[in-house]
N, C-alpha and C positions, 0 to 999 in steps of 0.2 A: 816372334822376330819380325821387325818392318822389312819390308819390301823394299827394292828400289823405288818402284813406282809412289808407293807409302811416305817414303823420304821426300819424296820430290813436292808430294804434294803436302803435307805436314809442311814443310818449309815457307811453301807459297802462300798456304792459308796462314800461315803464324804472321806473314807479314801484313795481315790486313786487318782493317776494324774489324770488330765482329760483326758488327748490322750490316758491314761492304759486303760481309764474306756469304750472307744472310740472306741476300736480297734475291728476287728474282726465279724464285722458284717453284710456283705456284704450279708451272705447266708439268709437273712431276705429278701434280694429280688430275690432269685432264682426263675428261671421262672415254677416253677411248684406251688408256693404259688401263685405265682400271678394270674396266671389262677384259682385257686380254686377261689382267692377272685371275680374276675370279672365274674366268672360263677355264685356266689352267688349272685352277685347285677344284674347281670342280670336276673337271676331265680326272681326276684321280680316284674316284669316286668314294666309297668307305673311307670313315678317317678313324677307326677304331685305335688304340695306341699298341703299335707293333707291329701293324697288319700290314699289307699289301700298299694300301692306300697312304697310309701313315706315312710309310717310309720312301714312297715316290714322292710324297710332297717336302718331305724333309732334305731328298735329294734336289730338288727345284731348288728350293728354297738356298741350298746350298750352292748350285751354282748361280745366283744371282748374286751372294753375297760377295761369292770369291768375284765373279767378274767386275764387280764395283771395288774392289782393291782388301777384302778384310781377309784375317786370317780365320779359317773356322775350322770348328772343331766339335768332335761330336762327344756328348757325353754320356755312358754309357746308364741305362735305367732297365729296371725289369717290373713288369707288369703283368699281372693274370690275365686268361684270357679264353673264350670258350667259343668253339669251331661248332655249331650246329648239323646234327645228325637230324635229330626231330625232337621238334616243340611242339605240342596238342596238347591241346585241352577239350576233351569230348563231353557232350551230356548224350546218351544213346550215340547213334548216329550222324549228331549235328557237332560239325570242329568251330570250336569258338575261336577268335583270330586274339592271338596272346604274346606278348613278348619277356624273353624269360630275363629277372632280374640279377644283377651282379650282387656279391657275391655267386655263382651259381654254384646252385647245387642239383646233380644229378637224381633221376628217379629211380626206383628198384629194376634190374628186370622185369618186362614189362608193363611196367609203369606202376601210376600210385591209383586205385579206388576206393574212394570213399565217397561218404554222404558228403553233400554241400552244406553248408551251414554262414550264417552270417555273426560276424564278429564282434561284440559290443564290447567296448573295452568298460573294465570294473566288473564284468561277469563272472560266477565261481569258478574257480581255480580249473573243472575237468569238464568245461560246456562243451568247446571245442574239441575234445583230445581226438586226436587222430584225425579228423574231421577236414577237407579242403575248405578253409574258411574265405570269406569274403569281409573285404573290408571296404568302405567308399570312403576317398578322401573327398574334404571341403574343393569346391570349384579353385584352380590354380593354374599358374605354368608354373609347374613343379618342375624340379633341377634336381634335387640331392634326398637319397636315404637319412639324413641328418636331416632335414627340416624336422622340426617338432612335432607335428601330426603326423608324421610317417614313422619318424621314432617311436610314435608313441603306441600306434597300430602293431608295428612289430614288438616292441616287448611285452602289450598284451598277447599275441600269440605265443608267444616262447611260454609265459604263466600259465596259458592252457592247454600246452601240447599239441600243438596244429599238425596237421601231415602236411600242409601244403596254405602256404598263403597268397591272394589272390586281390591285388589292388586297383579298386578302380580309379582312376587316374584321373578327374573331372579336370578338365580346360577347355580352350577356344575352341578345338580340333575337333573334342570327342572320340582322340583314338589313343590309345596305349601309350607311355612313357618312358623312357627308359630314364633311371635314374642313377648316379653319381656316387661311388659305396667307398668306401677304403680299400687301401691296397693289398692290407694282409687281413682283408678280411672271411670270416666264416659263418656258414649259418646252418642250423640244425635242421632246418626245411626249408621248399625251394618255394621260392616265392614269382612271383608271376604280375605283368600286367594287363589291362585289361582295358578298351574305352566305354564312353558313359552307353553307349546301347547294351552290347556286351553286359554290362554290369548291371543293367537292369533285368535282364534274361536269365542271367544269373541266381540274381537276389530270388526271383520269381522260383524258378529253378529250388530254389532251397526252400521256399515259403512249402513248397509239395514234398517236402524231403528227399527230393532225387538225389541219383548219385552221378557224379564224375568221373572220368579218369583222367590221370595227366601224364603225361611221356616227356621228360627233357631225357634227351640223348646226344650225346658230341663228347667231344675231347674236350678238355679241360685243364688246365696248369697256367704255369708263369712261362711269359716270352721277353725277349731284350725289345726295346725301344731304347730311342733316344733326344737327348734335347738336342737343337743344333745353337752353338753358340759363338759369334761372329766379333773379332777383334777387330782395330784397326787405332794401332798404336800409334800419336803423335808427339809422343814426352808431352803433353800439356800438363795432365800432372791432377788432372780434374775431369772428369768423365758424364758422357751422357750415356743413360741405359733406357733401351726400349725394347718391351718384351711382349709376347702375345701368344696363347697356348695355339696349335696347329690340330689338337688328336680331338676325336670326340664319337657318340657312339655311331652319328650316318655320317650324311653328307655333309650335314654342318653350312650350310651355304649361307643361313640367316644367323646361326648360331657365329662362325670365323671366319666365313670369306673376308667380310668389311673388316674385321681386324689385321687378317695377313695382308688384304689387297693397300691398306693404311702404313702398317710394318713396311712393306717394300719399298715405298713411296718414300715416306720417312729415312728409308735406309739411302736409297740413289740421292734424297737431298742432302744427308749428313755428308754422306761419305765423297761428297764436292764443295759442298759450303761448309761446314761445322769444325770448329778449329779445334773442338774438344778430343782427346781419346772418345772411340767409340763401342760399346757392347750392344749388339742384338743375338738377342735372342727368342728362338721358336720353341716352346717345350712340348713335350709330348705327356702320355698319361694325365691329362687333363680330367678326364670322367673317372678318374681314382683319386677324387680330393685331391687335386692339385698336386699330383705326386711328384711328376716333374719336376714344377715352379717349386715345391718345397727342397727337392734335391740340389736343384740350384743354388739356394740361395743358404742351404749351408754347407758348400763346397769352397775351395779359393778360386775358383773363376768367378764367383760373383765379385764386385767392385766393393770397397769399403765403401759405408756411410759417408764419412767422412772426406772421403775426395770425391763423392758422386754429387755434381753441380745439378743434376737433374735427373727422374725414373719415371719414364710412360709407358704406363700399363694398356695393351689397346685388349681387353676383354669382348666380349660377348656382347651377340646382339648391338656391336659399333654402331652399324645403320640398316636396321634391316625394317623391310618393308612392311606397313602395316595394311591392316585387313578390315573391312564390316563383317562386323557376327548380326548375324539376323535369324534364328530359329535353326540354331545349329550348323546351319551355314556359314562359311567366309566367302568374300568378295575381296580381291584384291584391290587397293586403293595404291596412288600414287606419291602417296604420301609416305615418308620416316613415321615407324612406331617408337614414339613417344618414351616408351616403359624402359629407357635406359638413364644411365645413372653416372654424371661425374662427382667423384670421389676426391679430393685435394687436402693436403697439409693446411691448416689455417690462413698462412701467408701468403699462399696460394691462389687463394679463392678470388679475391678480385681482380686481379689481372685474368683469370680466364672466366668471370664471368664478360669481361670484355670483349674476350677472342672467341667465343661462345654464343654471341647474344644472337636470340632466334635462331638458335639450333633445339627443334622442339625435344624436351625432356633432358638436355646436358645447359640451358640455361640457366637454371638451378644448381648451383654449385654447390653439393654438401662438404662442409669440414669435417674431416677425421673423426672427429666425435660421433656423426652420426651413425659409422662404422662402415665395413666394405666387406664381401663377398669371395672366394675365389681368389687365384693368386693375388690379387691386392690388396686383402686386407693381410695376406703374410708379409707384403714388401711393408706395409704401414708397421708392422707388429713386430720388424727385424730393426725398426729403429730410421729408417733414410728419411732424412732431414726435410726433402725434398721432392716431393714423391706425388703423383695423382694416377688418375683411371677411369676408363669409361669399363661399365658394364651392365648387362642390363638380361631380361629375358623375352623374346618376341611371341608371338604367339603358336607359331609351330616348332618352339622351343623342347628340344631332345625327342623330338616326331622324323617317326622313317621319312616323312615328306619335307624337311626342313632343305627345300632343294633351290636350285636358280632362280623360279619363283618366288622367293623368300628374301631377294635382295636388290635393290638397282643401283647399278654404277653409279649412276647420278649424284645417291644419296652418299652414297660412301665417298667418290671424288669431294663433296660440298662437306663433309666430316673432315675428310686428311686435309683441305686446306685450311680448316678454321684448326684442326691439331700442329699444323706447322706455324698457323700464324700464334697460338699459344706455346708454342718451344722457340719460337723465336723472341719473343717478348719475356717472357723467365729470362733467356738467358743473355738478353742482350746489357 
């Protein structure tokens, strides 16, 4: 239902051009807001979906929305979720530093000991059985249990009866991963990750036939989250949707600050200039395949296709900050990492290679063909006529350390306005 205040202003903006109603609002992403907002989300610290953290930022988020005039509303989602007792992983007396992966699955009383053993997929059926195997994936910023080398490590363990699988996680960082699984997902053993040192101690470790022992212990089940989802109805009759996930497994600061702190910006210029109806929304359960964004978008509070004039997706890694790797080391630079990604409908593509140009890495405009990632390639895949995305992965991507270090205002402020100057140009 509109507001008074809703009316008023729905009224005032119908009577104006749209480029009058358009203009003038750049200073929505000067960089001193934006630091307020990303010191706010990050002041909430964990953004696991459900947890503690999750739900004070979904609360912020909420009352920003409402104090800009929208109606919002929470929808309701449930997510798995495991409260850590103790996670070890020992060779004798020495604790290897491990992080245990989603699905989780619990160890025996305790715990699980076996020999170490290394994992070669295409090996007889009973090499590994029972065995804490080791597996090294190719060097990446790995995101998801679904990538194909990760896939494929795991079903060769399931063939050979693992007691325990054991992933080294090779990227920029050199330390543990945590990775992206499904929601209702299950697994016959517990799987674990591990960084490149780690897994060479490891490997080594098993070259002598040692053995291990591993301990996951915590609680474990499904808890409610939710998506936050912000109206602001002006009978135009044609809507703009802008969406960005909030949850993830830490702090997320490289990973979703520069999305949410893009999101807000975007929302305080809509919801003064934009004579469209308006949908934002913040989902949650993001690190459960998009569980959220997929709940959304087959609900009716999503917006039909067909009267959505425009859908911006602000994804991962927006503008987060890159790094020198030199002998396993990073050095932070002052510069935007590069390794992110716009995604656009065909029609799309040159008007933001426009509003784009020398924005390193979203210069490159890929068309839908190329495909998308992450809630956006489901908004591509539900049909919206209209549709683009940044997303991308930085290099302390799904890292305990992906923290304030991982992003500068700067970069993010000089992103949201080159994204406003591209939603204003679409829709003028």
């Amino acid at each position: 239902m509109a507001t008074r205040r809703n009316v008023i202003l729905g009224a005032g903006i119908g009577a104006m051009s749209l480029e009058g109603a358009m203009a003038g609002a750049s200073d929505l992403f000067a960089t001193r807001q934006v630091q307020d907002d990303l010191a706010r989300y990050d002041g909430f610290g964990l953004k696991a979906s459900g947890g503690a953290g999750d739900e004070a930022s979904g609360a912020w988020l909420t009352r920003e929305l409402q104090g800009l005039g929208f109606e919002v509303r929470r929808q309701a989602i449930e997510v798995p979720y495991f409260e850590e007792r103790q996670v070890s992983l020992a060779l004798g007396d020495k604790v290897v530093a491990a992080l245990v992966q989603a699905p989780v699955t619990l160890t025996p009383a305790g715990g699980l000991s076996a020999r170490l053993v290394r994992l070669e997929v295409g090996q007889g059926a009973d090499a590994a059985t029972g065995a804490i195997a080791i597996a090294r994936l190719p060097y990446g910023r790995w995101s998801t249990r679904h990538a194909g080398a990760v896939a494929k490590v795991v079903r060769a363990a399931l063939g050979q009866g693992v007691g325990a699988l054991i992933l080294v996680t090779e990227g920029p960082t050199g330390q543990p991963l945590a990775l992206n699984a499904a929601p209702d997902g299950v697994e016959r053993f517990p799987i674990l990750a591990v960084g490149s040192r780690e897994g060479e101690l490891l490997a080594a470790a098993a070259a002598r036939g040692e053995r291990a022992t591993l301990r996951i212990e915590g609680m474990s089940g499904r808890r409610p989250a939710f998506n936050l989802v912000g109206r602001l109805d002006r009978g135009a009759g044609r809507e703009l949707v802008v969406s960005t996930p909030r949850s993830g497994w830490f702090g997320c600061m490289g990973e979703r600050g520069g999305g949410v702190a893009a999101w807000l910006g975007l929302a305080r210029w809509a919801s003064r200039a934009c004579p469209l109806d308006l949908t934002f929304v913040a989902t949650s359960g993001h690190e459960y395949e998009n569980h959220g964004g997929e709940v959304f978008l087959r609900s009716a509070l999503a917006p039909r296709p067909d009267v959505t004039a425009l859908w911006v997706h602000l994804g991962a890694a927006l503008a987060a900050r890159d790094w020198h790797e030199a002998e396993g080391r990073l050095a932070p630079l002052p510069s935007v990492d590069p390794q992110r990604y716009l995604v656009a409908r065909p029609q799309l593509v040159a008007p933001l290679r426009t509003a784009f140009a020398g924005q390193p890495g979203l210069e490159a405009v890929y068309g839908d063909e190329a495909g998308a990632g992450g809630e956006l390639g489901e908004i591509l895949a539900a049909g919206y006529p209209r549709a683009f995305g940044i997303l991308g992965a930085h290099r302390f991507h799904h890292s305990p350390n992906d923290d304030m270090r991982c992003v500068d205002a700067e970069h993010v402020a000089t992103t949201g306005r080159a994204l406003l100057a591209a939603v204003q140009a679409l829709l003028a």
